[in-house]
C-alpha positions in Angstrom: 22.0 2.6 -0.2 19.9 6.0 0.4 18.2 6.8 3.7 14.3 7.5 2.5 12.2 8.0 5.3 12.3 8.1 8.9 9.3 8.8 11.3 9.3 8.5 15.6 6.6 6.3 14.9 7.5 3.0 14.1 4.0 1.5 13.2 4.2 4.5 10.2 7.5 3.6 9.3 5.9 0.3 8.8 3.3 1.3 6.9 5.4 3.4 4.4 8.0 0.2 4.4 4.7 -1.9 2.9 3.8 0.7 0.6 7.2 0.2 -1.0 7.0 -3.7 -1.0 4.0 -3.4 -2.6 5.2 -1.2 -5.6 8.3 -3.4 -5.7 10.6 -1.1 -4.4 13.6 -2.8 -2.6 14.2 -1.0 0.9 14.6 -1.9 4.6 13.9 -0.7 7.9 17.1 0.7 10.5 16.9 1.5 13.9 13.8 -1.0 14.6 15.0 -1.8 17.5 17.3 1.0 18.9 14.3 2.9 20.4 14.8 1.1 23.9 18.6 3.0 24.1 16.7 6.8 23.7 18.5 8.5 26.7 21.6 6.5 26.0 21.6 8.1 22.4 20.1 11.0 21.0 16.4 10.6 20.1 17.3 11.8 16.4 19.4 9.0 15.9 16.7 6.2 17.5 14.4 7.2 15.2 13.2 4.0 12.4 14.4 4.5 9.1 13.2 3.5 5.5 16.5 2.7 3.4 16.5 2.6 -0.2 19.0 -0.6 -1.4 19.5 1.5 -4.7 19.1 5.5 -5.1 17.9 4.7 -8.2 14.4 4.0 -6.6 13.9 7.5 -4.9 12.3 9.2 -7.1 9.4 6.3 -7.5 9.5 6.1 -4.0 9.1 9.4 -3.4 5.9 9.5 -5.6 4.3 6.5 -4.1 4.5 8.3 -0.6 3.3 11.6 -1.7 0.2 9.8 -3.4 -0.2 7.9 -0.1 -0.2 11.1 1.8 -2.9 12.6 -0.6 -5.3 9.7 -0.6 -5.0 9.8 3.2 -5.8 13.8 3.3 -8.7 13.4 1.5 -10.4 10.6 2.9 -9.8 12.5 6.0 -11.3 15.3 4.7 -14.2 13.3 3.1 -15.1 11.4 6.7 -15.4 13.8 9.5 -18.3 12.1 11.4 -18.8 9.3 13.3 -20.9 6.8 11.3 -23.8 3.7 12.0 -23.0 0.2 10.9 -25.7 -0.7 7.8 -25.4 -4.1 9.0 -26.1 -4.1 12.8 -26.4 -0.4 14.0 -23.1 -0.1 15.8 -21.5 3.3 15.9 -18.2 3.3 15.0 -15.9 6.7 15.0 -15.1 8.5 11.7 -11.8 7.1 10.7 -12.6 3.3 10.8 -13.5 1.6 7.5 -14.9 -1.7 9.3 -17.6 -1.8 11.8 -15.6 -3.0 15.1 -18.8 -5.5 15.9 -19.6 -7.1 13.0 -16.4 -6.3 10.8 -19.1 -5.0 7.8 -17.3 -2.3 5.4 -18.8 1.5 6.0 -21.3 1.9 3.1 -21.0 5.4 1.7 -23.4 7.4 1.1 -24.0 8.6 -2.3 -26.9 11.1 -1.6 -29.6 9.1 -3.9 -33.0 7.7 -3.0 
């Protein structure tokens, strides 16, 4: 077993942990619930983990997550304003894919007429 990732936030380490299921890769998550003991133990050592069941796996891993991050950059970079539902107007803030009234997918706009 390999220690792969570890993050303060658990909801990321989540989302990393899924990432892996998806591809396959076996791995579970340590420390999920240690978080409540911070003060008893130092914060470095609460902190959720991602563990590998085989090292074999970390350099796959390790390209999955670094795609992950590069998709998210740029769609960040790509979506820096706020944006109006197609389907019923609402505004909704730059980050979200799905309209929060009507649930609608953002619509992009391809710049033709």
């Amino acid at each position: 077993m390999q220690r792969f990732f570890r993050h303060h936030d658990r909801f990321h380490v989540y989302q990393v942990k899924s990432i892996l299921d998806d591809a396959g890769i076996p791995c579970f998550v340590k420390n999920e619930l240690v978080q409540g003991a911070i003060g008893e133990i130092p914060p470095m050592d609460s902190e959720p983990e991602i563990w590998l069941q085989d090292s074999e796996w970390q350099s796959k891993a390790q390209k999955i997550l670094d795609s992950f991050y590069q998709e998210q950059a740029a769609i960040s970079a790509d979506n820096k304003n706020d944006w109006a539902c197609a389907h019923c107007g609402q505004m909704n803030e730059f980050q979200f894919a799905i309209c929060w009234k009507c649930q609608e997918p953002r619509v992009k706009d391809t710049g033709q007429s």
